[in-house]
VOVO-240872 format. One record per atom (N, C-alpha, C): x, y, z. Coordinates in steps of 0.001 Angstrom, whole numbers, plus 500000, padded with zeros to 6 digits. Layout:
<nodes>
XYZ ...
</nodes>
This chain:
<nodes>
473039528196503311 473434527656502015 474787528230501639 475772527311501498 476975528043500959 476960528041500031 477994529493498920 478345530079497848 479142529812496916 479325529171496135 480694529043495489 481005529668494239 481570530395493802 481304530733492371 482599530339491601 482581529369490560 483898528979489779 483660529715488667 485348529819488840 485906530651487388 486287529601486376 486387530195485414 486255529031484241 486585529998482454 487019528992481685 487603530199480558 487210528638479616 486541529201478231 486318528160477161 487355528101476530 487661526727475997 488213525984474843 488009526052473621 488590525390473192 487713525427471402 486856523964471435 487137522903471942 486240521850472803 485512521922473832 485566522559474773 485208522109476092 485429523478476946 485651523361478472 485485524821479785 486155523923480540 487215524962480865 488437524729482045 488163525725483122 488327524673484278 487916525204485555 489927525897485714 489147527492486189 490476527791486486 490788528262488076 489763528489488876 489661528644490483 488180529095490907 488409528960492464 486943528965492959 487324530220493850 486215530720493934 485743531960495082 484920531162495852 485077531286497464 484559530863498192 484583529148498428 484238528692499872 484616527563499902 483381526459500747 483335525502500422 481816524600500716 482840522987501054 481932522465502422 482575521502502565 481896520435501418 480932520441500305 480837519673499477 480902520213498147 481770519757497203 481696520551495561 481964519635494814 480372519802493839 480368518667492768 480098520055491835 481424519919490891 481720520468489316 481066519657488432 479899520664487948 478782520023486822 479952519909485443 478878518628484946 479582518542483388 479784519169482692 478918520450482346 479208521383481079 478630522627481848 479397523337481163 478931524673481720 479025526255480335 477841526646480096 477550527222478772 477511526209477721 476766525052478004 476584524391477163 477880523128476558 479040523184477016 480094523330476733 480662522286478093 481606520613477531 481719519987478744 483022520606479182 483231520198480511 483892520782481236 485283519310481093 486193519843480178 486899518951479878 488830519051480868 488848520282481517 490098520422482343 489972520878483458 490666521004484494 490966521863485775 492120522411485797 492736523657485750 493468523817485152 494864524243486962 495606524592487276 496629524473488243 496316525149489322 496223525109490525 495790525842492162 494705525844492041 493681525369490972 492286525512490905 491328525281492108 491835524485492975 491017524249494263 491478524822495303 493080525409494883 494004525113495892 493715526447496847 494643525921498018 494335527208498924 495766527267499716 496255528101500205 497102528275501647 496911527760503174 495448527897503248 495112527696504857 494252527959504575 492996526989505122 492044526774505369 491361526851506663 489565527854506687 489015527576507583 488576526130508520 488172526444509495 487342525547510030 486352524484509222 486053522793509453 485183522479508780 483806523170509380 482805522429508623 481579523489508902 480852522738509792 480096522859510700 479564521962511326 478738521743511034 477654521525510038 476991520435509335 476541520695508134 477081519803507220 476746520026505826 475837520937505396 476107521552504589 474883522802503651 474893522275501836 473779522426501565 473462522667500554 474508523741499408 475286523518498771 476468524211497809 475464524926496832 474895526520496433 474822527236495955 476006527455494950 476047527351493605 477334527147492564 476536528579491525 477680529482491733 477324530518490238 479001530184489461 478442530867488026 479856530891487224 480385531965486756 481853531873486784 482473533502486120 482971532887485585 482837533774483975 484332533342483156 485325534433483319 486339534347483027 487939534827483269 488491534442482039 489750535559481614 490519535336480817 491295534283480772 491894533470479977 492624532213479902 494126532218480699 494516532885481820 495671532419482562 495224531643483730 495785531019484038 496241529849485296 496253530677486132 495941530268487697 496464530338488606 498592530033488938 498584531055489792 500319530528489718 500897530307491175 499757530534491908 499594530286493898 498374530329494234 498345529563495224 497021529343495668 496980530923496016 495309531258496767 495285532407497945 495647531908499172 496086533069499897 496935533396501144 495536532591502276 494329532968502097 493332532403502754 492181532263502420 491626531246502482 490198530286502380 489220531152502378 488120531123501336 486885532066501881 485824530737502093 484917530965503183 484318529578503385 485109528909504317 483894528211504318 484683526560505060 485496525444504496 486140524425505263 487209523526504275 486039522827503556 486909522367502437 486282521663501413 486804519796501704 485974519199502100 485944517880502647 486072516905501685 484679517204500289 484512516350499303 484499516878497528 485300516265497043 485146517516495938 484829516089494249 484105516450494338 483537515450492675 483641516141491239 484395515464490605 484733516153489370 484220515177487906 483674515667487269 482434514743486204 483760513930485711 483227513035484849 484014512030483693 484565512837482815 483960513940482493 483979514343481049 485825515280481360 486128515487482385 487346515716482475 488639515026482184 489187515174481246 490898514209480767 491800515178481385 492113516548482163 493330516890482167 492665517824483709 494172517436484461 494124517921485979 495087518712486240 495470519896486273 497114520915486535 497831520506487838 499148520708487687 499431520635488930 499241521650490073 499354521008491178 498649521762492600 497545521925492618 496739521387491678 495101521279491568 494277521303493009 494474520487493729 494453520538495537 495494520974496495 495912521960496034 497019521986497385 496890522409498608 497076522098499490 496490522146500527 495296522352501331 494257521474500157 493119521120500605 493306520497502183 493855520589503329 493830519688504196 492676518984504940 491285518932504938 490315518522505338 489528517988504177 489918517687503073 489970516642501917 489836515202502490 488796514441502286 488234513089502946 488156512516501411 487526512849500255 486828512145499639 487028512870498197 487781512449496800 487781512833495974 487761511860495038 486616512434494022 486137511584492601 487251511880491678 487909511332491019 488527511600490279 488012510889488935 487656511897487928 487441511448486669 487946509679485991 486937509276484961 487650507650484972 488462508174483681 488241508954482762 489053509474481489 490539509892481745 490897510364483123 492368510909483501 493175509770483145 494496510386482984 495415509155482176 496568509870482834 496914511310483758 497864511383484247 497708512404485174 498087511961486909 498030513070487985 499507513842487904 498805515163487863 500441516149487424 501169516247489063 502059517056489023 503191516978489738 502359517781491013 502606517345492307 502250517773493370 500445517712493503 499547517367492769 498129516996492663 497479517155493978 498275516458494513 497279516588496061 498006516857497487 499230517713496909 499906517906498072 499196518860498912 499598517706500480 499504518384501858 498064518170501949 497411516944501106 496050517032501886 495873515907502500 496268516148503846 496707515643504994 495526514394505902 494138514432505109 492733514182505552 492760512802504780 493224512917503526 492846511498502485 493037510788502939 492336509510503195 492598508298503785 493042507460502648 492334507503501529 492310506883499959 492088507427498898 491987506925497701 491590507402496396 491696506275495611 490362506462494842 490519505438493844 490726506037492254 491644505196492286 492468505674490793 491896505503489472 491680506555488477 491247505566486999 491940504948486705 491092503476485777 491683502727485592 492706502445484454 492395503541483448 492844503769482348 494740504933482766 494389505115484099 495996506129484253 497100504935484246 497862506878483633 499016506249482938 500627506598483794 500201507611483962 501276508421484771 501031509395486091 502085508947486872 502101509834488041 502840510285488546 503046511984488374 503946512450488133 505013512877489330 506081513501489923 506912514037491265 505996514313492300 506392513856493399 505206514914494802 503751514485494276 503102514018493678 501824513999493370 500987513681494374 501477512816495662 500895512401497288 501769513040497988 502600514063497631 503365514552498966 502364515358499871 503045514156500981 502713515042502658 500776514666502665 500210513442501873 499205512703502313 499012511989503430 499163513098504319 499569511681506082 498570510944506342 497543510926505920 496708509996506232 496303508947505474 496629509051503916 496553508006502902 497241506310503914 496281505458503588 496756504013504252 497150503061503106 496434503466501673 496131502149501310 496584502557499175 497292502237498782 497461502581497077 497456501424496385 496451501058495323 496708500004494653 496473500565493079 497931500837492608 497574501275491005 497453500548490412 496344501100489440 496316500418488490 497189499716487080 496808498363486741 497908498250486090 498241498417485145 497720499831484665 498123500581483248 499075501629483214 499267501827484739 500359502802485188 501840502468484309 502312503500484037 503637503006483251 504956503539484184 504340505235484624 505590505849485165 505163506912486598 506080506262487205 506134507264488741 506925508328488905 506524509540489198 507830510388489302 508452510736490969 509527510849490868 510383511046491748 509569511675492930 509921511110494503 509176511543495690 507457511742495455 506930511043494663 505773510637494390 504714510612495858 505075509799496453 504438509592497976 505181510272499141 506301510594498738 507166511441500013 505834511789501410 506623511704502632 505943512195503842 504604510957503546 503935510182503284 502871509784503403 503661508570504788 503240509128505628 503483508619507101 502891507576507388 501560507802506933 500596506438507319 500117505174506551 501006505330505438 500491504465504107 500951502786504743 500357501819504514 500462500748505228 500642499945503948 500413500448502794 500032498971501636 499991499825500165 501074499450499469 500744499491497958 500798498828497395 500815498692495694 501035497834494633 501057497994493457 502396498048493227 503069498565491910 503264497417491198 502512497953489849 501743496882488639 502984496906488112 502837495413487196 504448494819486501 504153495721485067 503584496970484578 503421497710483466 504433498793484311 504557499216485064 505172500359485474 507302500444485169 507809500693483921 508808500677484008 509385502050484656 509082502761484698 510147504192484964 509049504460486629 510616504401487335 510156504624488633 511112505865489456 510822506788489760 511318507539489946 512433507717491884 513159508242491924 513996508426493564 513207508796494818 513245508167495515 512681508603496676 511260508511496842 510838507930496401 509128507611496162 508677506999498097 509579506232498294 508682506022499958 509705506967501228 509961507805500602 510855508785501695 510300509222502857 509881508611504209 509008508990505219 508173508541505458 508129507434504748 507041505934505094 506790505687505744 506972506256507174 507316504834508284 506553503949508732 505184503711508199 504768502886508638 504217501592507629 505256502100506308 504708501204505127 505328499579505237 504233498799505183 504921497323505806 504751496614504580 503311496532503661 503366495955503010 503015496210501220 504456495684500558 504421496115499539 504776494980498527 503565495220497373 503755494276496076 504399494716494705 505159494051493853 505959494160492910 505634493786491686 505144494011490412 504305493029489689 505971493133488904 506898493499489298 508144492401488572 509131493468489762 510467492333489370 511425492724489814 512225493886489311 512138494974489337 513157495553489034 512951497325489946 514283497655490583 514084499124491306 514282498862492707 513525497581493005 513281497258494329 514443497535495363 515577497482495282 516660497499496369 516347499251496123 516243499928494757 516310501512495445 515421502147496548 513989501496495903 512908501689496467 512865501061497935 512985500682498248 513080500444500328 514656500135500664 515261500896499966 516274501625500652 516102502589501452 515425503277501630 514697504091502768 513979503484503934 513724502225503545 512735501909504901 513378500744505742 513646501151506712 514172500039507555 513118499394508363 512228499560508425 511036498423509166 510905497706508771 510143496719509401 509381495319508739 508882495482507428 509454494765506523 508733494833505273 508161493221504886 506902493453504179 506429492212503235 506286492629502331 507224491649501359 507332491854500068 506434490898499120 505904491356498085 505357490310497257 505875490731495792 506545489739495095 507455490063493737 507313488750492894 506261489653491909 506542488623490588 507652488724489565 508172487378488817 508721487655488076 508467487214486767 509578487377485706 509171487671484010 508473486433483875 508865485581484494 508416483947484202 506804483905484805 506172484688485594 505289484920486108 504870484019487234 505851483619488107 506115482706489359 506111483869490114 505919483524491284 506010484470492494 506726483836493662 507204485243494508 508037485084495914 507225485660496798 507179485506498262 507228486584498710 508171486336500450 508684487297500495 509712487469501188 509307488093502863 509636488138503911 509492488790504623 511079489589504936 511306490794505441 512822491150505673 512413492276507237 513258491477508511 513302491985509472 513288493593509531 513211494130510314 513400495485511047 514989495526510975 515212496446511258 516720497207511889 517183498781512052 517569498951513168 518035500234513648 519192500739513255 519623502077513377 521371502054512869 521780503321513501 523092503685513812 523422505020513758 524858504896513567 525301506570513724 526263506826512995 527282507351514609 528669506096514603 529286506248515523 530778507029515427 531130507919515969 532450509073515095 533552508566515947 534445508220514507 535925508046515052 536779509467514811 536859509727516272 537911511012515905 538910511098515645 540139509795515996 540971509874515110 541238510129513755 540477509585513371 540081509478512167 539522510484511588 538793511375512220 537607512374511606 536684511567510688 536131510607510707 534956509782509941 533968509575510906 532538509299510579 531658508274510974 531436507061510523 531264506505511307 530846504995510845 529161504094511470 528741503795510458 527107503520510299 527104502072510951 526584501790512350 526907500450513047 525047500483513282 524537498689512800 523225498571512562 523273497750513928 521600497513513856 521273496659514756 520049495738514694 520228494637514739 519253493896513917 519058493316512794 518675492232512054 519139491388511149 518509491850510086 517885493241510084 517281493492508540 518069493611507334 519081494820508015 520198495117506825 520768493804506247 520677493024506613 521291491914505841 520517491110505325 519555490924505244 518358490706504253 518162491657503330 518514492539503672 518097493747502466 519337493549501248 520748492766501910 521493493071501162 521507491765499768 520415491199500268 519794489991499152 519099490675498237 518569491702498546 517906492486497386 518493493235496343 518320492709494960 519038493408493965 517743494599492907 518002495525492233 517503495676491733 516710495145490385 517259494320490402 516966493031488694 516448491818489302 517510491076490917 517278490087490799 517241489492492399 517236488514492677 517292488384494628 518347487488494962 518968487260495804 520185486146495937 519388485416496817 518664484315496592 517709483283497719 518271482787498438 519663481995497464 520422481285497941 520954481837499521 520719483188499786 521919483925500447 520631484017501797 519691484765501397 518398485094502116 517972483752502996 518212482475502159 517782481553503404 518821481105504312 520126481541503968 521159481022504840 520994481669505780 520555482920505614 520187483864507008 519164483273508134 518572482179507697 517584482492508358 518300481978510013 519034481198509943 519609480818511491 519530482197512219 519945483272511584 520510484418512137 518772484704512906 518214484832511723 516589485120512302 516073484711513176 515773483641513565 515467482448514192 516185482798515666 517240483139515753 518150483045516584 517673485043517401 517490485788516555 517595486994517508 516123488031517415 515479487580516137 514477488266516013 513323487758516843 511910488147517000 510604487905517546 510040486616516934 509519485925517598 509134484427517092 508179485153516088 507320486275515746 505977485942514725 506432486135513612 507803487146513767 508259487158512596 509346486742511887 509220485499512661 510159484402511799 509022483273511294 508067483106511918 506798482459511662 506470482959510396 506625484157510243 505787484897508571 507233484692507681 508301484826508149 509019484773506920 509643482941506575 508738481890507531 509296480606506856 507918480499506287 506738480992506810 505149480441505943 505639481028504455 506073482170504245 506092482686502929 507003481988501907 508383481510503010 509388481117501835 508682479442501128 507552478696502230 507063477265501873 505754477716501500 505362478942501172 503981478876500921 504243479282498879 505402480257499182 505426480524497766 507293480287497690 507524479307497105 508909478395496985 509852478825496169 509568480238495576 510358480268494453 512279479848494680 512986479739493882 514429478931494165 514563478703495474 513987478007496208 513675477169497384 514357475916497285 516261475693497895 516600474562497627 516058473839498807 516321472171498793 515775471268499433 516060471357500613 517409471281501433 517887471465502284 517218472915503040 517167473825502280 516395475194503105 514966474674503470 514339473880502429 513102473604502474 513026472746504103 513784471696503794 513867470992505323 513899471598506744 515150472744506721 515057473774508080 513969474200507676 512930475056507124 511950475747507539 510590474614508041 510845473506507623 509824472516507978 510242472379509805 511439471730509303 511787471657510705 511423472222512269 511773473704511439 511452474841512309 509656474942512564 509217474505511884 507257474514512159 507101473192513114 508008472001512581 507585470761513917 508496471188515203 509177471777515517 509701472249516485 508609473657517534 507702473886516416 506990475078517077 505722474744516643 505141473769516464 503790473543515669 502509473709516469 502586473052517564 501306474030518298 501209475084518572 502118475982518935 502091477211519032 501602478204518225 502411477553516412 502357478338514932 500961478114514566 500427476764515035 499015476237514427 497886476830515290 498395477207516785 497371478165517486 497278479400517305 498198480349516790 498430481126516179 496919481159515305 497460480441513913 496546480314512693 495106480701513029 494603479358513836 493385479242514833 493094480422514862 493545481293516067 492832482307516607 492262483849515676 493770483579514742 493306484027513274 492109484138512293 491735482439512627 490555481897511628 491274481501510213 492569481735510389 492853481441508721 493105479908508648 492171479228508222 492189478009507371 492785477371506317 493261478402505519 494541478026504727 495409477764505194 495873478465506052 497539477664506498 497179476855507224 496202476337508273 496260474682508571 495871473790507725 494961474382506550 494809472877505328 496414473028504935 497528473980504779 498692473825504182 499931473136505529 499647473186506880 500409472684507457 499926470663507388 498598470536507206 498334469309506708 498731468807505725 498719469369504265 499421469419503067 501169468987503224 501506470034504066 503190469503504453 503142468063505637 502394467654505896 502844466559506434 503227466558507905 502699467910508520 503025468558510037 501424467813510637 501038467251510568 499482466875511847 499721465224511795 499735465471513267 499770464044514124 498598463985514618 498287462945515149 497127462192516063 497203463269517084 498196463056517466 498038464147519104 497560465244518609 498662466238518079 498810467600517472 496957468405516952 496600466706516373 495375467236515671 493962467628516880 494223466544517740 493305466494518879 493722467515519659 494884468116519633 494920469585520894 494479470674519994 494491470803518440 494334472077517884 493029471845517666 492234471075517610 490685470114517443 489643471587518938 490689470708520042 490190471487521192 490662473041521234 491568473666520440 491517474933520545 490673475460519730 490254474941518450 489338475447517270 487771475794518279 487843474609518978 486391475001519516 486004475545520145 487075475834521187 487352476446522282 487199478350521728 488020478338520519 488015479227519826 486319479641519023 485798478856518642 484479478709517847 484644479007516440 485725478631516002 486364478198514939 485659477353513964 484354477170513754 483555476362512880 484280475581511486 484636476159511203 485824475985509754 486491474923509802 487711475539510750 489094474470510889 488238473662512322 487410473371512909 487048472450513619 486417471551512368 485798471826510925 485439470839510709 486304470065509798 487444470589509350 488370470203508540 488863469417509336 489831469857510770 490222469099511859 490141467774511765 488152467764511898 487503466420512732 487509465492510962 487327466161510008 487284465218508442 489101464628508361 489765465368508929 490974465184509183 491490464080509644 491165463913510770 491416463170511680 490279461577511682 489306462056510995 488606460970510792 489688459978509713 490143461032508768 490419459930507443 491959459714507679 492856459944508261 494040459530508532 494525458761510066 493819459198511272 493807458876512325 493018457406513209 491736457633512599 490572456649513357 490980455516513043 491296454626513971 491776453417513647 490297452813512785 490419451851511595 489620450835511131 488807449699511935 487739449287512044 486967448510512599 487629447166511948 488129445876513350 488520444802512690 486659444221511945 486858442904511215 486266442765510734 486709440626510262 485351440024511247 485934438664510576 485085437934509641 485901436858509163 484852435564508019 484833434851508669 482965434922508606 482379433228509459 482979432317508209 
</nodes>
């Protein structure tokens, strides 16, 4: 049975957790303690330097309490007593979290976070390297500098949309984050928030504004999704690109020579507003040097969601699907996604032929879905009519 004993100092409301002795890979912080709810956690409260080994199989958490005089922690300890702490549950009745509250929890999988919190302080969960996720209250408001720094395993952030303000390097180092979504309530966004992203591809905007600062750092594949004030939507795809820095010695300068058609999609991105006009002229460029799938995702997006979509652009990206349509539509298929072949039907892309070869890949595939749309398809536009005479 592991030990834990939390320290803790009363309020004139409530009992603030101020650190733990000893360490349990499971800790659920009861609601009240002396009678009294447990309304804060107050800074390094969990936190540690370096952590043991996890434990090899869960134990039962033994919890005593000390109270302590009312100062904070001001560093974690140098080392862990116990085993790492994996899962840590903290009641409702908590509104206020210190910063470094987890710091370097690194074998951190699973944390409750109160639904009453309205703001994660500065550095919250740095370096706990294990989080895959967290689900956010829904009522937060703010999130403050570093608050995910060095979360390498976090994949997935969708704030909520009561969030107002991000602070600066917010997510820094989160290496593995694949997907966020920053609510159109969020005005104050702070520098460097995806600094070390590299593998962040897809990201939503609930308005335009910041955006050219904010993946100014990331040169990979990005998908963008951006609403605006009018509450219409875009969404964009913007290539990859490489770069380095080539030295003229005459000169004593460097000079930054790219490679690949991203940077110039990026340079459509404004912080207020997007130049479309400019973004679809590119697309020859695309078309012409990038990977067929991902010119496939960035004409489905510009005809799936049209925003200042002139006619003439509209035509090349059609174009470009009857020029590649079995291929793009076998694609879909093997997918299973059924929306974009009810939408390549919608545009006016399925022929007699076209329909009868993707007919035989659906099934081939076992595609139940788009085989039966296909065959209702092809029944009501294709099947020739039965003649018919008067005796």
């Amino acid at each position: 049975m592991g030990s834990v004993r939390i320290q803790y100092t009363l309020l004139e409301d409530g009992a603030k957790i101020i650190g733990i002795e000893g360490r349990a890979s499971v800790l659920r912080v009861p609601e009240r303690i002396e009678g009294k709810p447990v309304t804060a956690v107050g800074a390094y409260a969990f936190a540690v330097a370096a952590e043991l080994p996890k434990a090899e199989k869960e134990e039962e958490t033994q919890l005593s309490f000390v109270p302590v005089v009312p100062q904070e922690r001001k560093a974690p300890p140098k080392e862990a007593e116990g085993f790492a702490v994996e899962q840590i549950f903290l009641p409702d009745t908590v509104t206020e979290i210190g910063p470094y509250a987890f710091y370097g929890c690194t074998a951190l999988t699973l944390l409750h976070l109160p639904e009453g919190l309205e703001r994660l302080s500065d550095h919250l969960l740095s370096d706990c390297a294990a989080l895959e996720s967290v689900a956010l209250p829904q009522g937060l408001r703010e999130i403050e500098g570093y608050a995910f720094y060095g979360c390498r395993s976090l994949k997935k952030m969708i704030l909520p949309e009561t969030v107002e303000k991000i602070g600066g390097y917010a997510f820094y180092n989160c290496r593995n984050m694949e997907q966020i979504h920053i609510p159109g309530t969020t005005w104050d966004l702070g520098t460097g928030l995806f600094l070390n992203c590299d593998h962040l591809r897809m990201l939503s905007f609930g308005r335009c504004r910041h955006i050219a600062d904010l993946i100014s750092v990331l040169n990979q594949e990005l998908h963008l999704t951006i609403t605006f004030e009018n509450g219409e939507t875009a969404k964009l795809l913007l290539p990859d690109y490489q770069y380095e820095y080539i030295e003229d010695t005459p000169a004593r300068q460097f000079h930054q020579v790219n490679y690949g058609t991203g940077h110039l999609f990026r340079q459509c991105i404004g912080n207020s507003d997007i130049d479309f006009r400019r973004f679809d002229e590119l697309f020859y460029l695309t078309r012409r040097e990038d990977e067929a799938l991902m010119v496939l995702f960035l004409v489905m997006y510009r005809l799936e969601y049209p925003y200042r979509l002139q006619e003439n652009r509209k035509a090349d990206y059609l174009q470009y699907l009857k020029e590649h349509f079995l291929w793009a539509a076998s694609y879909y298929i093997s997918m299973g996604d059924l929306r974009k072949i009810r939408l390549f039907a919608q545009w006016g892309l399925l022929t007699a032929e076209s329909t009868a070869a993707l007919l035989k890949k659906a099934g081939e595939a076992k595609k139940t879905e788009i085989t039966g749309f296909l065959l209702e398809y092809e029944h009501q536009h294709f099947q020739k009519k039965k003649k018919t005479f008067d005796l």
